[in-house]
C-alpha positions in Angstrom: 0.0 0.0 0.0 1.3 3.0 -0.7 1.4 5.9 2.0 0.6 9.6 0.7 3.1 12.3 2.1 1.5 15.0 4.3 3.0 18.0 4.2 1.2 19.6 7.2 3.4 17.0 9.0 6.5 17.9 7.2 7.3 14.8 6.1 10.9 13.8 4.8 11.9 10.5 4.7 15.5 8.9 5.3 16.3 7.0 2.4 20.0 6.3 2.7 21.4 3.4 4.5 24.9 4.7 5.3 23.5 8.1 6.5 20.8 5.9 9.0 24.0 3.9 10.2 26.1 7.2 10.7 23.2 8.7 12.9 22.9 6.2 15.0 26.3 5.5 15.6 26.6 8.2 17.1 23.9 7.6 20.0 25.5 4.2 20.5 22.7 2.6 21.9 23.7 -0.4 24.1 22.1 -3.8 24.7 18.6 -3.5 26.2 18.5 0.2 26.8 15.5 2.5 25.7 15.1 4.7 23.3 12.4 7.1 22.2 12.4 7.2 18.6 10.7 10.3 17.9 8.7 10.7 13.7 10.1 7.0 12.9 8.1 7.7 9.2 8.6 4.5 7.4 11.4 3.1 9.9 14.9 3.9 8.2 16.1 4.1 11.8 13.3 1.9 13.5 14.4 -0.8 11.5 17.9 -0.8 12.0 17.6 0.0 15.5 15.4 -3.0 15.9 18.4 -5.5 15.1 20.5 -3.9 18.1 18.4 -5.8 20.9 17.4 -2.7 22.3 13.5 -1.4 23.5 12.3 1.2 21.0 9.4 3.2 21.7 8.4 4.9 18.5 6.1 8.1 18.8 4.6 9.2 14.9 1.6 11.2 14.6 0.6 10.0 11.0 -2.0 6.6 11.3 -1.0 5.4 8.4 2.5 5.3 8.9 1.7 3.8 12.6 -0.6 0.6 10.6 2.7 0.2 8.3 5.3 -0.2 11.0 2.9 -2.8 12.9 2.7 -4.4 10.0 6.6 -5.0 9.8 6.2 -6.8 13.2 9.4 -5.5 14.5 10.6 -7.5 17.8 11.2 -4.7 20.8 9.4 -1.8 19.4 6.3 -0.1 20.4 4.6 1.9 18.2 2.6 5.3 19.5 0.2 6.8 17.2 0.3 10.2 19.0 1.5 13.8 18.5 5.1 14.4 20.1 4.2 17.2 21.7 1.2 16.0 23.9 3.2 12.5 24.5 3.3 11.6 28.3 7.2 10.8 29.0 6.4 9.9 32.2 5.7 6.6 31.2 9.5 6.0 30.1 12.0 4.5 32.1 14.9 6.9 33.3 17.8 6.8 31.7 16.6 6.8 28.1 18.0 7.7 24.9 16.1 9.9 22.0 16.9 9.7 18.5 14.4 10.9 15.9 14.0 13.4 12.7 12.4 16.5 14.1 10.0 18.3 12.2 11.5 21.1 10.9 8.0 23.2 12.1 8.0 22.1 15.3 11.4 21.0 16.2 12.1 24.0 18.8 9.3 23.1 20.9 9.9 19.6 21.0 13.8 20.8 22.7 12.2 23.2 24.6 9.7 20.4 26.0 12.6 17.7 26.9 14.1 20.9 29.2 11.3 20.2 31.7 11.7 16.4 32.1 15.1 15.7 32.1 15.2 11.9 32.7 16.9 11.0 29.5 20.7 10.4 28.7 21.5 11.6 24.9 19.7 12.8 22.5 20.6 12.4 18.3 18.4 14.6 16.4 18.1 15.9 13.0 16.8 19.1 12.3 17.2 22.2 9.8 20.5 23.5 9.5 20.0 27.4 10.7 18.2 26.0 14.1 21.0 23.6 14.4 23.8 26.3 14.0 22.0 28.8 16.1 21.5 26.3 18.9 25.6 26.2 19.2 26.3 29.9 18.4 27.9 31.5 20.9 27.4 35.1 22.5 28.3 37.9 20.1 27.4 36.1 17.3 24.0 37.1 14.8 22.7 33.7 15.8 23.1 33.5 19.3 20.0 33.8 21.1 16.9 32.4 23.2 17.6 29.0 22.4 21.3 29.2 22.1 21.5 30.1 25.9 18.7 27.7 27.2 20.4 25.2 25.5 23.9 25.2 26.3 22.9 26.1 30.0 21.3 22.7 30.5 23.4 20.7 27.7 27.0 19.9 26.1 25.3 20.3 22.6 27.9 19.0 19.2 26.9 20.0 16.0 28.2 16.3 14.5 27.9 17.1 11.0 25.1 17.8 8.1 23.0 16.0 6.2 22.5 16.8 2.5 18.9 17.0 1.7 19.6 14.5 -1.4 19.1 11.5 1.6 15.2 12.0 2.0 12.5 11.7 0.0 10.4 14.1 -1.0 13.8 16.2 -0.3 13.7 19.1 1.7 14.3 22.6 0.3 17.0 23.3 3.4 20.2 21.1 4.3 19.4 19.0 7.8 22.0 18.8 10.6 22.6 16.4 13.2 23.1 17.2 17.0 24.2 14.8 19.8 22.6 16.1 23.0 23.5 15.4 26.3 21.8 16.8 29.8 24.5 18.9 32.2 25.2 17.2 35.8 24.5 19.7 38.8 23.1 22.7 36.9 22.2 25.3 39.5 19.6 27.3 37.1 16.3 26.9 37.4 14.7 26.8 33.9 11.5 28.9 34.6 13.8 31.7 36.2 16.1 31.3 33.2 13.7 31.0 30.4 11.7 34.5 32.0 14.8 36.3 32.0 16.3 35.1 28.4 12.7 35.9 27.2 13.0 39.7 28.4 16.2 40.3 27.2 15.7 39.1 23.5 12.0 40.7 23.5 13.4 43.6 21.6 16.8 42.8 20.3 18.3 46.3 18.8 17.8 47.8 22.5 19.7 47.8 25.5 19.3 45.6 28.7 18.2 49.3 30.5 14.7 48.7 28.4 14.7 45.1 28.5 15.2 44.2 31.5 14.0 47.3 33.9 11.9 46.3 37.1 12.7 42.4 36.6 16.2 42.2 38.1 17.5 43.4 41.5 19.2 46.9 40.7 22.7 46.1 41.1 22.9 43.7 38.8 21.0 45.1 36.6 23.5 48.8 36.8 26.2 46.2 35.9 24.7 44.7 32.1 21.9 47.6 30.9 24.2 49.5 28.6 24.6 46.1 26.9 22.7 44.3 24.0 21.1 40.8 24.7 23.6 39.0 22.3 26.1 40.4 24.6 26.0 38.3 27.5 27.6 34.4 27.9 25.3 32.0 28.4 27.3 32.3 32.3 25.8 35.9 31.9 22.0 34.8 31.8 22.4 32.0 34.4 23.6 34.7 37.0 20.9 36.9 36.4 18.1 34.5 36.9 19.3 34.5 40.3 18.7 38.1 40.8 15.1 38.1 39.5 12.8 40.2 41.4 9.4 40.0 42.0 9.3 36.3 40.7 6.0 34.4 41.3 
């Protein structure tokens, strides 16, 4: 049977063997460990994965695709038919691995999600290029930003490499990169404090701190960064000044 491509899913299917073999490589997945596979599609990496004697729990919103892959009567995987974003993770065990290819639509918040729940070991994802890029930019640079420092405050992010868009089908108009994620030990942030005060700053870009973030933090701090630009500050920057939030509910 063939399976129609929906675009209001953004689907882009790996096609290439030694690019699926590459990816998961690097998440070097171990003997009976999890792994949430997130938008398996047609099961490039499903299928492979399958082979490794591992437990795959496979979350992909199109029916279709869902009927296929139980059809292939893969041993070890479960097969979700839900939307990633209303998935309940708390049914995983800790210490889980993600792999998956994000849509490019909704990739940020599917990272942003994993911030609040973080029971999970690595992450391997695919996603567009320019998010990829601007997820390890650092301060100072055009693409450094909101997700830039929520990122790299809660994990050692590596741009591995990219992924030319002649491996999928239907190919993608923009070149796919892939990130190995790992979670930070003893990160004294707290991401609602951080994510508040990241928000402010990069609110309206082109101004200063002084308009950004007046009223928010306590006044001393806030006399030693308001002359500055939001792109200014480290990601070390941003962590210290969620400590100094005022007024915080």
């Amino acid at each position: 049977m063939k399976i129609p491509i929906r675009k209001k899913w953004g689907q882009n299917f790996l096609i290439d063997p030694n690019i699926v073999r590459k990816i998961i490589s690097v998440l070097n997945p171990k003997t009976n460990q999890n792994i949430l596979e997130i938008g398996p599609g047609k099961g490039a990496l499903t299928k492979e994965l399958a082979k490794m004697h591992i437990n795959i729990y496979a979350v992909e919103i199109d029916p279709m695709l869902c009927e296929s892959l139980k059809n292939e009567s893969l041993k070890n995987v479960k097969i979700y038919n839900e939307d990633i974003l209303k998935f309940d993770y708390t049914m995983m065990p800790n210490n889980y691995l993600i792999i998956g290819n994000l849509p490019y639509n909704i990739s940020t918040p599917i990272l942003f999600q994993f911030m609040e729940d973080i029971r999970w070991d690595k992450m391997v994802v695919m996603l567009q290029k320019e998010v990829a890029e601007r997820i390890v930019s650092n301060h100072g640079n055009k693409k450094y930003g909101r997700i830039s420092i929520m990122m790299q405050s809660f994990f050692d992010v590596s741009l591995e490499f990219h992924i030319p868009k002649t491996v999928f089908n239907p190919q993608p108009k923009i070149t796919s990169s892939l990130l190995l994620i790992k979670p930070k030990k003893d990160v004294n942030t707290e991401y609602k404090k951080l994510k508040l005060v990241v928000e402010k700053a990069f609110m309206h870009r082109r101004k200063k701190l002084a308009h950004n973030l007046k009223n928010i933090i306590d006044e001393n701090i806030y006399n030693e960064v308001k002359d500055k630009r939001a792109e200014q500050l480290s990601v070390a920057d941003y962590q210290k000044l969620s400590h100094y939030i005022i007024n915080y509910v």
